[in-house]
C-alpha positions as CSV (number, residue, x, y, z in Angstrom):
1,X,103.3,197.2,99.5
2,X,106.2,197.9,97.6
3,X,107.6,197.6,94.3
4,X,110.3,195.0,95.1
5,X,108.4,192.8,97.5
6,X,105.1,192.8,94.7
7,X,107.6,191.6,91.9
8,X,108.7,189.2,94.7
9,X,105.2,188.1,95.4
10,X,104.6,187.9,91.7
11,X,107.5,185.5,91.4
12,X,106.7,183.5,93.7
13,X,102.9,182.9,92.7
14,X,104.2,182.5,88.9
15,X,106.8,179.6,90.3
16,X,104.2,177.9,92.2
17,X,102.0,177.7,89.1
18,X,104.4,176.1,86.9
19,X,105.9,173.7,89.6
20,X,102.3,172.6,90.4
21,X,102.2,171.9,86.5
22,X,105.4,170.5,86.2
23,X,104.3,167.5,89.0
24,X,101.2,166.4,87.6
25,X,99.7,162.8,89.1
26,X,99.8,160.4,86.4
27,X,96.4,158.9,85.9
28,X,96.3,156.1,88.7
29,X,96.7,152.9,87.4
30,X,93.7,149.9,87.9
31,X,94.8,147.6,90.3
32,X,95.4,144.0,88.7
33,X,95.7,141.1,90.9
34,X,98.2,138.6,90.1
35,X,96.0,134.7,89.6
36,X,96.7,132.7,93.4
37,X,99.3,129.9,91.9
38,X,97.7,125.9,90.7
39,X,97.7,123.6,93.7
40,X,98.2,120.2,92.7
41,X,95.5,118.2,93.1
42,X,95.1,115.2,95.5
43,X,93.0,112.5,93.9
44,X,91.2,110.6,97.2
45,X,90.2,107.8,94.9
46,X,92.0,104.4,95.8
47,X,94.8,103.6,93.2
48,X,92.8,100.2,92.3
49,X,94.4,99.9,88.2
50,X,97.7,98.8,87.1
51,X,99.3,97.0,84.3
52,X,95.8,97.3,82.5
53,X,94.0,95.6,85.1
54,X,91.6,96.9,87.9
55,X,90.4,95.3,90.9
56,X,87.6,96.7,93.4
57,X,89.0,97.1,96.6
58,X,86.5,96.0,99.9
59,X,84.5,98.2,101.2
60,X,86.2,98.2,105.0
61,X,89.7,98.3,103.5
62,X,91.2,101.2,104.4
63,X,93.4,103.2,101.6
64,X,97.1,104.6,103.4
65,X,99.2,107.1,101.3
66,X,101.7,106.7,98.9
67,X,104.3,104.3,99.8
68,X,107.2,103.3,98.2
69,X,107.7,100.5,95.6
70,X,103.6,100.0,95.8
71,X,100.8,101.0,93.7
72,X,98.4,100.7,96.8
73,X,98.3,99.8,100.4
74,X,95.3,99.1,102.3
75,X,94.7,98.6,106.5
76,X,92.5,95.8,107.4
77,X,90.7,96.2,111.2
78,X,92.3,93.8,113.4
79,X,89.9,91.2,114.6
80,X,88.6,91.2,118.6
81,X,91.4,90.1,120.7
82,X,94.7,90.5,118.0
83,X,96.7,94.1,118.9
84,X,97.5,94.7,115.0
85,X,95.9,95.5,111.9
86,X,96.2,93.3,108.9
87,X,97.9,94.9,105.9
88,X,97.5,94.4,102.0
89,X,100.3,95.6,99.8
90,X,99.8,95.8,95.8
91,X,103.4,96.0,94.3
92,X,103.8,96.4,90.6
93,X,107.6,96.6,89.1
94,X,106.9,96.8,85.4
95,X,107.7,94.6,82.3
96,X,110.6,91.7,83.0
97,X,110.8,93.4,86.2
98,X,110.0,91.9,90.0
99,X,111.1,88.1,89.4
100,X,108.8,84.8,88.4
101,X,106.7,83.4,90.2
102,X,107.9,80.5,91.9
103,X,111.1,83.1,93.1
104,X,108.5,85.1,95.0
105,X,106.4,82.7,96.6
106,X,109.8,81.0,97.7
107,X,110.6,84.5,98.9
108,X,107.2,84.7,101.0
109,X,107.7,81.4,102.6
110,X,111.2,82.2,103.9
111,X,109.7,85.5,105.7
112,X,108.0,82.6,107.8
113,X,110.0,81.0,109.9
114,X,111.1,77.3,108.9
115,X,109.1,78.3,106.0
116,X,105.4,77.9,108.4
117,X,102.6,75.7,106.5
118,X,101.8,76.9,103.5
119,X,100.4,75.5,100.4
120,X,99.7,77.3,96.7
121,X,97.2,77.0,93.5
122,X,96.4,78.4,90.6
123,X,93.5,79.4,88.7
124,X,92.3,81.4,85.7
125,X,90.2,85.0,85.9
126,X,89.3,86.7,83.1
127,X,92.3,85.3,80.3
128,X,94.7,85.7,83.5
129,X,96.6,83.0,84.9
130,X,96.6,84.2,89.0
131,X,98.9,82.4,91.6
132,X,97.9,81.9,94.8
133,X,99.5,81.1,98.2
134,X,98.5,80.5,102.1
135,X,101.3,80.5,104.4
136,X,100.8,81.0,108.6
137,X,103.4,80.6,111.6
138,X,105.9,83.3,113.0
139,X,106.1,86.0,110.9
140,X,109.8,87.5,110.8
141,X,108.1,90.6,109.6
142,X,110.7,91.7,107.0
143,X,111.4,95.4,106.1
144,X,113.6,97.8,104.5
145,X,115.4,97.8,101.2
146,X,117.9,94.7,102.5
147,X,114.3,93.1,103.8
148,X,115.6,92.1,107.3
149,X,113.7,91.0,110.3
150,X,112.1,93.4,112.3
151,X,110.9,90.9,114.9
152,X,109.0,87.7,115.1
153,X,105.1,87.8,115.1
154,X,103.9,84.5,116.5
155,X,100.4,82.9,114.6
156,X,100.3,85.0,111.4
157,X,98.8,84.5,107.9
158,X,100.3,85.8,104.5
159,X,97.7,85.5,101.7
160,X,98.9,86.0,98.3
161,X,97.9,86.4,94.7
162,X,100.3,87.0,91.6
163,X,98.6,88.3,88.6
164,X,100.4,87.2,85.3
165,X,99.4,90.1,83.0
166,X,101.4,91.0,79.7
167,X,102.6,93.7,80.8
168,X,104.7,92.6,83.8
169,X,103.1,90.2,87.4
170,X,101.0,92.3,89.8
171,X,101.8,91.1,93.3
172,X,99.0,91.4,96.5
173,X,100.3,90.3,99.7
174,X,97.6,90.7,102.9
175,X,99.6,90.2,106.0
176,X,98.7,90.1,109.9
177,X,97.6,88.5,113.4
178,X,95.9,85.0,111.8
179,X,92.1,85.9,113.1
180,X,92.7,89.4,111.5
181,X,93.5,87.4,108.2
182,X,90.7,85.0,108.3
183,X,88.1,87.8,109.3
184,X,90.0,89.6,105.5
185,X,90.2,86.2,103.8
186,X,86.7,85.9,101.9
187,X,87.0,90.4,101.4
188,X,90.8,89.2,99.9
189,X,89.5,86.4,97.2
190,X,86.6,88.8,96.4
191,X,89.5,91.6,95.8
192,X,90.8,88.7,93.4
193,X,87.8,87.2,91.5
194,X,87.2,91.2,90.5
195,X,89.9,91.6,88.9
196,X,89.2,92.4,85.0
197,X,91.6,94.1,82.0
């Protein structure tokens, strides 16, 4: 080998030395996993509390989702031979807010029409002065934010119950086929009577 080609050689091993220095790995870094983001969490209890009050809700009553301009909504069964489920609404509009009592009730009757047979009463549960009102006939079965008619529903029941609390009236309307509503009717005055602060 000659002179020139070992110098060459030499070169080229003393390069390849300090190159291979020169790229050293860094130290490879643990692996950290980033935490998987909160998911909100879905409470499957009923929403059975407003206004500082709470009710227990029957057992066969069935809790929808979140609706607007309610605090709870629940689907009665529909008795043998009616096509439709009964419906209870719980609306709550806060202090001042939602109207007296006599305004709503009025308000019920004219979603019957010629008002149906209805009659009202009144009673006292724990310290609470409750309203409550029976109306049956066609239902005009109002809806939307204007509250139009969405059709006539002949032989329907509206049971109703307005809890004066000091914090604002709660409001429970059950509507539906009038079987439906009496099968509901002794589950809806139970719904009532356990009603406490």
């Amino acid at each position: 080998m000659t002179h020139t080609r070992l110098s060459f050689l030499a070169m080229a091993i003393f390069l390849f030395i300090t190159l291979a220095g020169c790229t050293k790995k860094e130290p490879e870094q643990p692996k950290t996993t980033m935490p998987e983001p909160m998911q909100p969490t879905i409470s499957s209890a009923p929403a059975n509390n407003v206004a500082n009050i709470r009710w227990t809700k029957p057992e066969r009553w069935v809790q929808q989702g979140e609706r607007a301009m309610r605090v709870a909504t629940y689907t009665i069964s529909a008795a043998t031979g009616d096509k439709e489920n009964g419906e209870c609404a719980v609306f709550y509009f806060g202090s001042g807010q939602g109207g007296n009592v006599d305004d709503n009730i009025n308000r019920w009757i004219g979603q019957f029409e010629s008002g149906g047979k209805h009659n009202r009463s009144s009673k006292e549960i724990n310290a609470m002065k409750v309203t409550l009102v029976q109306i049956s006939g066609a239902y005009l079965s109002p809806s939307g934010p204007m509250m139009e008619s969405t059709g006539k529903k002949e032989n329907y029941r509206l049971l109703g119950a307005i809890i004066e609390t000091p914090e604002g009236p709660v409001f429970f309307k059950l509507t539906g086929p009038a079987k439906t509503v009496a099968d509901a009717e002794k589950e809806f005055d139970g719904l009532v009577n356990s009603i406490t602060k």
